[in-house]
KOLLUMDREN-615913 format. One line per 2 residues: number of its first residue (from 1); their letters; for each residue y, z, x of N, C-alpha, C, O. Coordinates in steps of 0.001 Angstrom, whole numbers, always signed. Layout:
residues N
NUM = a = Y/Z/X/Y/Z/X/Y/Z/X/Y/Z/X ~ ...
END
This chain:
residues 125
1 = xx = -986/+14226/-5486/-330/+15298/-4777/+40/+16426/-5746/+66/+17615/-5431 ~ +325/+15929/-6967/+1181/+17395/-7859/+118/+17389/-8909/-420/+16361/-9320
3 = xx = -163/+18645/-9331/-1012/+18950/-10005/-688/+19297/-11393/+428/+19740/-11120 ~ -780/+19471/-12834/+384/+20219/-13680/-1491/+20765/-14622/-2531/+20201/-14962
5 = xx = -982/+21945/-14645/-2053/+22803/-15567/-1188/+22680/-17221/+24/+22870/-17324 ~ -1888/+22410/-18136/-926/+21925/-19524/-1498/+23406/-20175/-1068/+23945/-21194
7 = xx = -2553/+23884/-19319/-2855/+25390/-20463/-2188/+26261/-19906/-2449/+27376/-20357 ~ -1207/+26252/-18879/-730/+27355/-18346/+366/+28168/-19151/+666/+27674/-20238
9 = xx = +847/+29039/-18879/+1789/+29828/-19673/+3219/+29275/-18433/+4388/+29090/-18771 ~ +2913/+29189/-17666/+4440/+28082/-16481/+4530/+27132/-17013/+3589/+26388/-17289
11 = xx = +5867/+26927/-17311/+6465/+25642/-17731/+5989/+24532/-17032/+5300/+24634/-16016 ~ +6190/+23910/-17331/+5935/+22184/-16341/+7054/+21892/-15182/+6868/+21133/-14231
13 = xx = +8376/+22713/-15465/+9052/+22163/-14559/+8916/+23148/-13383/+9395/+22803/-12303 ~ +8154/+24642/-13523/+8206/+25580/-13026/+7154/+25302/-11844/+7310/+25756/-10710
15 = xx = +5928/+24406/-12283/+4816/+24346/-11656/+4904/+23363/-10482/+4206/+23274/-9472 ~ +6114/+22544/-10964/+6280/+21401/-10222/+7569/+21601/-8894/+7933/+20917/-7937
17 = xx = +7920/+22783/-9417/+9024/+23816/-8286/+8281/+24435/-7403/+8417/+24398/-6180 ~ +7363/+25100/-8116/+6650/+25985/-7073/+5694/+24879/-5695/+5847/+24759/-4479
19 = xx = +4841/+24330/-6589/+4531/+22850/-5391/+4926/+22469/-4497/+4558/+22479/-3322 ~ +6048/+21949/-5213/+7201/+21246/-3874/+7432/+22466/-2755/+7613/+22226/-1562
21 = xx = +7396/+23864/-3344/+7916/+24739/-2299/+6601/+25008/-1733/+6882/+25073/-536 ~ +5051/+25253/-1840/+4281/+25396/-1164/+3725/+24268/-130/+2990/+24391/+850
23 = xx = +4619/+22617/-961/+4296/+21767/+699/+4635/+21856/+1548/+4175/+21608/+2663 ~ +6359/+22584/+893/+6934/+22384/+2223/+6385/+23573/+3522/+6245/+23447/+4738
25 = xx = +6144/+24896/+2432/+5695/+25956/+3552/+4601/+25795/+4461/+4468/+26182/+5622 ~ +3554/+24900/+3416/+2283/+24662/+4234/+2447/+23349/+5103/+1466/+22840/+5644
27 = xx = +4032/+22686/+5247/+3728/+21484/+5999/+3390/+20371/+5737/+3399/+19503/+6609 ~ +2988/+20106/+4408/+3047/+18697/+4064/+3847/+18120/+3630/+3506/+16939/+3578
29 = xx = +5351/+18373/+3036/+6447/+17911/+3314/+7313/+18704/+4179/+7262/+19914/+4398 ~ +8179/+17759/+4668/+8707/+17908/+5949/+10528/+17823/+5472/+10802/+17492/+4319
31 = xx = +11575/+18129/+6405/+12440/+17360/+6304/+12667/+16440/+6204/+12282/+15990/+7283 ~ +13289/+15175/+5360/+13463/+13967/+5500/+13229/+13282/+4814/+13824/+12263/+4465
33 = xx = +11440/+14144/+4188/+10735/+13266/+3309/+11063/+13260/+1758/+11346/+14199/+1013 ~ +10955/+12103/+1546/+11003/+11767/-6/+10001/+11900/-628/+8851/+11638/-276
35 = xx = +10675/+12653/-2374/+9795/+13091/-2928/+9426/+11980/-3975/+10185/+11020/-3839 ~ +8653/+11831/-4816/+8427/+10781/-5737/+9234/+10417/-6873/+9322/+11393/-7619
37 = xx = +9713/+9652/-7211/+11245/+9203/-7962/+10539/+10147/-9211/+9411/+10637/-9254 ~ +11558/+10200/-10118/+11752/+11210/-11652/+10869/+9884/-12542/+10105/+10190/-13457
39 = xx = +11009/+8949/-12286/+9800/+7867/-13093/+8838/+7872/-12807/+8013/+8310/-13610 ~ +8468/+7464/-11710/+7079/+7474/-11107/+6516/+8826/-10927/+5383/+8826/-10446
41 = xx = +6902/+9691/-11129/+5917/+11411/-10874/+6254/+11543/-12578/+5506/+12456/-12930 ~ +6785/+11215/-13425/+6496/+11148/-14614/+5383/+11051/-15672/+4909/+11803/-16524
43 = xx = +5126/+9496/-15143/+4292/+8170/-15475/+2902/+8931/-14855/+1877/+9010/-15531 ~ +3001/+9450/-13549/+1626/+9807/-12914/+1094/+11601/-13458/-70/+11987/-13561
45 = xx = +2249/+12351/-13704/+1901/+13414/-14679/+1716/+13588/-16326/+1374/+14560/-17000 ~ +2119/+12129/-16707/+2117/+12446/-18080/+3298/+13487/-18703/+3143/+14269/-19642
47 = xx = +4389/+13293/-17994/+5828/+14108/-18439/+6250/+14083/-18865/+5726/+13156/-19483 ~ +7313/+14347/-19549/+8560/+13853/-19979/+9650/+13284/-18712/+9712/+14321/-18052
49 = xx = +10254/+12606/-18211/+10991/+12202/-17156/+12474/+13747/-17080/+13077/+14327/-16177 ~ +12454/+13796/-18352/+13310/+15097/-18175/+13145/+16319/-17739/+14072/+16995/-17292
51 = xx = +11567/+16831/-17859/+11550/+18098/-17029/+11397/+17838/-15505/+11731/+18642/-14635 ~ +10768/+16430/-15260/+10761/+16158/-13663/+12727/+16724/-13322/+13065/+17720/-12681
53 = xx = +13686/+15684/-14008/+14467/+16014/-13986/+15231/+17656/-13549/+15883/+18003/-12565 ~ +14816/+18342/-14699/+14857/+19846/-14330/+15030/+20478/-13086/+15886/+21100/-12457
55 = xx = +13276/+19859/-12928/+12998/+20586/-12033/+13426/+20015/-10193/+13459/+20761/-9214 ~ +13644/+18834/-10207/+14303/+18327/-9290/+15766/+18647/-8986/+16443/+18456/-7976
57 = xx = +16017/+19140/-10059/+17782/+19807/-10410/+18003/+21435/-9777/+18920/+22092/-9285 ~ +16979/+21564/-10024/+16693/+23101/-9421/+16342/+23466/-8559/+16479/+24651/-8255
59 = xx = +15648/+22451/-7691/+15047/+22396/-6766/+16531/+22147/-5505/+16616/+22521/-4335 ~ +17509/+21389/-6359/+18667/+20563/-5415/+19777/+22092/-5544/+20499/+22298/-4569
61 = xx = +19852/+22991/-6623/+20572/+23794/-6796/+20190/+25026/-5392/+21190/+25507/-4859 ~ +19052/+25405/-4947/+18637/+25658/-4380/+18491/+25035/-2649/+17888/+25713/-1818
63 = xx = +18995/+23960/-2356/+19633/+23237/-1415/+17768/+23622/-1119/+17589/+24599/-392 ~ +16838/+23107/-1497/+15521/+22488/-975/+15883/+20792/-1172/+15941/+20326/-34
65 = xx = +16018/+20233/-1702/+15823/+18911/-1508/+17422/+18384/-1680/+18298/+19242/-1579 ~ +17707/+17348/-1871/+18887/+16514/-1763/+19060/+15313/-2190/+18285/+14405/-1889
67 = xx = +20165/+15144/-2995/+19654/+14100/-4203/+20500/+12731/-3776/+21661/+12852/-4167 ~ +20351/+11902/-3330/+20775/+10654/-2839/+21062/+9625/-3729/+20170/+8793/-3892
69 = xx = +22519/+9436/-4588/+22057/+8417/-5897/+21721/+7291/-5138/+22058/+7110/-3968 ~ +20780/+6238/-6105/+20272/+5213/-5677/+19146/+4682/-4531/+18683/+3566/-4291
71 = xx = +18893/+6252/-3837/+18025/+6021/-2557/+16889/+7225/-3239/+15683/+7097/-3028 ~ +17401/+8313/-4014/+15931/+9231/-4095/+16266/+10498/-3526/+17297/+10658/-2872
73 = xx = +15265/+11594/-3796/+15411/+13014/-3760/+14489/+13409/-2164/+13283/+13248/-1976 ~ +15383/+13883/-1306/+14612/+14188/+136/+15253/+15774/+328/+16375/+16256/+179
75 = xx = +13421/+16513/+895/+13810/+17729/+2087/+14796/+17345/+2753/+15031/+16249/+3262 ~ +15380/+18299/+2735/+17137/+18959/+3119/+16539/+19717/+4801/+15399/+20072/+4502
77 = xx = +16645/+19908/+5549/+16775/+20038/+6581/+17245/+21449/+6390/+18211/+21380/+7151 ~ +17270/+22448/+6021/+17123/+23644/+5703/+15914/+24487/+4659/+15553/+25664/+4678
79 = xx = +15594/+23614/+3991/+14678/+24230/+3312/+13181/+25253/+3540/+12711/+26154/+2846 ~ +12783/+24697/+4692/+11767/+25357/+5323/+12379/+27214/+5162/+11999/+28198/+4528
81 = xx = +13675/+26862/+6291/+14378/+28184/+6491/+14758/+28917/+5208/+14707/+30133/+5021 ~ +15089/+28112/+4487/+15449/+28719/+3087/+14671/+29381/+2440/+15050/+30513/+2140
83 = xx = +13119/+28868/+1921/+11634/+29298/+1819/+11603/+30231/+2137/+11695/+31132/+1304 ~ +11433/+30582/+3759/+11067/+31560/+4413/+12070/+32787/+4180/+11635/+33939/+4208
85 = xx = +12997/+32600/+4022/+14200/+33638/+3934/+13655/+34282/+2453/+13489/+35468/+2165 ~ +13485/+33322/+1794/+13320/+33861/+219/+12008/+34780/+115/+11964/+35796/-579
87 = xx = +10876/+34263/+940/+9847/+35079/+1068/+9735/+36714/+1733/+8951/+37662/+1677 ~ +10892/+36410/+2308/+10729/+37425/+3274/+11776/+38752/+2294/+12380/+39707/+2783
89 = xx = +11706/+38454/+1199/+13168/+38807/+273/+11330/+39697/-552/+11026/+40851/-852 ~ +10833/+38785/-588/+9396/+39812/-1566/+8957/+40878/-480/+8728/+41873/-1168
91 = xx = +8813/+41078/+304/+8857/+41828/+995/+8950/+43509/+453/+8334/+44550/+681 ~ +9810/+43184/-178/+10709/+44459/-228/+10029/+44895/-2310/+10096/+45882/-3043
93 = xx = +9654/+43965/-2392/+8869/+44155/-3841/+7355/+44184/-3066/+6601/+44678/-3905 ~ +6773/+43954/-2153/+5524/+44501/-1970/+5554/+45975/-1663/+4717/+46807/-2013
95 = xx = +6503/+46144/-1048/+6442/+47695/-746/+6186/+48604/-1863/+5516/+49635/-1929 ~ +7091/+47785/-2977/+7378/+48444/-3967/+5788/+48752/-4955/+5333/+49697/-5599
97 = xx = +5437/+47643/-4675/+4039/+47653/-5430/+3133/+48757/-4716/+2565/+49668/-5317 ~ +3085/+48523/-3279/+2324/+49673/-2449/+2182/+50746/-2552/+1178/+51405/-2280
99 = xx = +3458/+51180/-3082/+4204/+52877/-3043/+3548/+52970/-4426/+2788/+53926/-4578 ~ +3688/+52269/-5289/+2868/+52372/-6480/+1338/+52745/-6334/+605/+53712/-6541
101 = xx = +1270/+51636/-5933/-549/+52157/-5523/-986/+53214/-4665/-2023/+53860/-4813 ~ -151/+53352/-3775/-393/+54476/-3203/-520/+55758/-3812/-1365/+56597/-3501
103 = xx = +680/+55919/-5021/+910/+57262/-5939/-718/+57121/-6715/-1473/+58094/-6694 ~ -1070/+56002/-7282/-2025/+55897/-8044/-3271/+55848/-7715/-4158/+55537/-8510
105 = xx = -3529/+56263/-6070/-4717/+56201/-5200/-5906/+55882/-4668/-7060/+56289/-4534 ~ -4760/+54486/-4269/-5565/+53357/-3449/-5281/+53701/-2628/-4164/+54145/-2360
107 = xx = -6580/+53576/-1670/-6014/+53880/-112/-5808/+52693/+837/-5819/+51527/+444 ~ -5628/+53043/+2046/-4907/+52197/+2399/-6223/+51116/+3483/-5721/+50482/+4412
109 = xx = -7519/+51017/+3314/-8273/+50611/+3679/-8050/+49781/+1947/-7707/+48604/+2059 ~ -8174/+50166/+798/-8501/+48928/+270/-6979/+48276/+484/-6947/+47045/+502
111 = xx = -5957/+48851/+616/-4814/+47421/+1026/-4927/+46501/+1708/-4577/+45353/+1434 ~ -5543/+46965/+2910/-5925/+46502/+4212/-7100/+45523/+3538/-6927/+44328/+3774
113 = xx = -7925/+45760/+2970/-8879/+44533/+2821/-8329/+43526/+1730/-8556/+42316/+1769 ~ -7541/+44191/+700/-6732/+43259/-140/-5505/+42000/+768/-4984/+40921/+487
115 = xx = -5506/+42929/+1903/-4265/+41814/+2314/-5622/+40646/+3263/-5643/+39416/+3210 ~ -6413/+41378/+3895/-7355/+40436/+4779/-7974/+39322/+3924/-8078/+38112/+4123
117 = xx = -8313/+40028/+3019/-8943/+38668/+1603/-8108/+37913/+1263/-8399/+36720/+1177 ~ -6503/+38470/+890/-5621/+37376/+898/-5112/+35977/+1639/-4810/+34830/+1309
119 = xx = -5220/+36912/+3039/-4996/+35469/+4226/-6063/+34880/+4741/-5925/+33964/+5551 ~ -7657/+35451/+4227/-8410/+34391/+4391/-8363/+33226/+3254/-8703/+32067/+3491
121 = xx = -8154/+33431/+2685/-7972/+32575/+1228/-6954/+31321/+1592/-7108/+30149/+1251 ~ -5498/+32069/+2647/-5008/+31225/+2462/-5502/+30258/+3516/-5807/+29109/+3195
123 = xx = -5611/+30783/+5041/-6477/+30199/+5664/-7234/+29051/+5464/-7203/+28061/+6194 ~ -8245/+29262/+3979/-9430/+28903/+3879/-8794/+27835/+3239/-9769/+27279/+2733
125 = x = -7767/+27138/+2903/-7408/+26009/+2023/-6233/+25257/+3357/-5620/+24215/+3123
END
């Protein structure tokens, strides 16, 4: 399920934040569900147990998951909403990029195909 790129310039705990937040957007984790203990997603990434740590810490600071001692780390029953709220927060930095490109003269047919290529992409996975 979790993937970790070791040539990337993203931290390990960063890559493993962002994940968790694209299952939940795309639906493969859900509320409720448990995520894989800080040992066992360790052992299966080749980690340190401490950046799982981290990043499970950050993930809980962020009220996406919820840390249960002795039972394990589960979607919080807000998180979806939370996601979405946060996304909808870039928003306001795409514009920003737009207005840029716009001054720098792109028109707005290649936006338009930049955004269509985008959501086939996502579509397409």
């Amino acid at each position: 399920m979790f993937q970790i790129d070791a040539m990337s310039r993203t931290p390990v705990y960063e890559q493993i934040i962002s994940q968790v937040e694209k299952f939940i957007l795309g639906g493969i984790l859900g509320a409720g569900d448990q995520l894989p203990s800080v040992r066992s997603l360790s052992v299966n990434l080749s980690v340190n147990p401490n950046t799982i740590q981290k990043a499970y810490g950050e993930l809980d600071l962020r009220g996406i998951i919820s840390t249960v001692p002795g039972r394990g780390c589960f979607i919080t029953e807000k998180a979806l909403e939370a996601l979405r709220a946060n996304s909808r927060k870039k928003l306001l930095l795409l514009e920003e990029i737009v207005a840029e490109l716009w001054a720098a003269g792109v028109t707005r047919k290649e936006l338009d195909d930049t955004i269509d290529r985008a959501t086939q992409r996502i579509q397409q996975k």
